[in-house]
C-alpha positions as CSV (number, residue, x, y, z in Angstrom):
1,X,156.2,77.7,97.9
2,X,158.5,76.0,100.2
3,X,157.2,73.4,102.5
4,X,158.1,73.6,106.2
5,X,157.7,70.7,108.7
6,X,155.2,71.6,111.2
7,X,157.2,69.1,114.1
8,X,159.8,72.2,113.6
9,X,157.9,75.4,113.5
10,X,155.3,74.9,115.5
11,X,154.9,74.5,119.5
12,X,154.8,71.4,120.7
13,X,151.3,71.6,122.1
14,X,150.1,72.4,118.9
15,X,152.0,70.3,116.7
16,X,150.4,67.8,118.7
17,X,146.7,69.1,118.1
18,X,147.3,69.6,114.8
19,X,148.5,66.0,114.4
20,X,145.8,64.5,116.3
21,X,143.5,66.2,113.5
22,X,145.5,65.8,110.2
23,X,148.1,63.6,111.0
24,X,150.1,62.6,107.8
25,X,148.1,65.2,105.4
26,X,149.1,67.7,103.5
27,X,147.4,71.3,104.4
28,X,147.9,75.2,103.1
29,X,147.8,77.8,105.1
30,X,147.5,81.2,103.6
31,X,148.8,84.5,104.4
32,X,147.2,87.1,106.4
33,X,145.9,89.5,103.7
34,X,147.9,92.1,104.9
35,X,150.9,90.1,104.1
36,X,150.0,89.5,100.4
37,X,151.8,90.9,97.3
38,X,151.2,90.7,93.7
39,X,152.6,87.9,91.2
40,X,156.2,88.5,90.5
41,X,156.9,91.5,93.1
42,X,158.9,89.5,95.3
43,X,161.0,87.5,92.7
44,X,161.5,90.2,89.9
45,X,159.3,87.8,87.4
46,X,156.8,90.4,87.0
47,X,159.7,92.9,85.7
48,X,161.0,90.2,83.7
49,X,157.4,89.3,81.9
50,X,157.4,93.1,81.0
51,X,160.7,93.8,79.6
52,X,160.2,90.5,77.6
53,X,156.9,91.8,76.2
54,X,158.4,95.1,75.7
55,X,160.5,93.5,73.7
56,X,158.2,91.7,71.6
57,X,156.3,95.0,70.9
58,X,159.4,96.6,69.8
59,X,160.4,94.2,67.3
60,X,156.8,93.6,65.8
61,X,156.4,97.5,65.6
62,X,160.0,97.1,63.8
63,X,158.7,94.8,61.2
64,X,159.3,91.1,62.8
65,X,157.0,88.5,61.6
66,X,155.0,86.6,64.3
67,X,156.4,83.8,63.5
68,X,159.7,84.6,63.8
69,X,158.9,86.0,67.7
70,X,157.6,82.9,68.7
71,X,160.6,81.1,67.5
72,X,162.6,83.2,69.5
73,X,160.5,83.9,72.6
74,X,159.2,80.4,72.6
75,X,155.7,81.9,72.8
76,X,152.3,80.4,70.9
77,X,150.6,83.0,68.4
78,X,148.1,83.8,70.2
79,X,150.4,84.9,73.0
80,X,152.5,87.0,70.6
81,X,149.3,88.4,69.1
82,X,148.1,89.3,72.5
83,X,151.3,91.3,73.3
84,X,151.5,93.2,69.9
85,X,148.0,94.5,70.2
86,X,148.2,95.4,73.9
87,X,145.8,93.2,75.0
88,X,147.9,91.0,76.9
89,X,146.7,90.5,80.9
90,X,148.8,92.6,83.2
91,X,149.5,90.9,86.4
């Protein structure tokens, strides 16, 4: 999330109103709900979290040890374990 200063993006009128009220705080504000999209869809993380588990599934169904996967995926076991029995959240 990037953080935008509201002297710069917002009228003056209201930058002033809004600074009478929370003057020196910090405050979210959310998208329309129209506007939202899932985890990942913008940035390609989402693709990348699949390939990677593909990838674990592949090479446990090839004979890799758990272990060894979460050596190389820097993973916990429960994470691998997860992932290998296709019970791991899809987001």
């Amino acid at each position: 999330m990037k953080y935008v200063n509201a002297r710069d993006a917002l009228p003056p009128e209201l930058f002033g109103e809004i600074q009478e009220y929370l003057g020196g705080k910090v405050i979210y504000v959310p998208q329309k709900e129209e506007n939202k999209v899932c985890w990942g869809q913008n940035t390609g993380a989402r693709r990348e979290v699949e390939a990677r588990n593909l990838e674990i599934f592949l090479e446990y169904a090839n004979g890799a040890r758990v272990r060894d996967l979460m050596e190389k995926f820097r993973l916990s076991e429960s994470s691998i374990r997860k992932i290998v029995s296709g019970s791991a959240p899809r987001r």
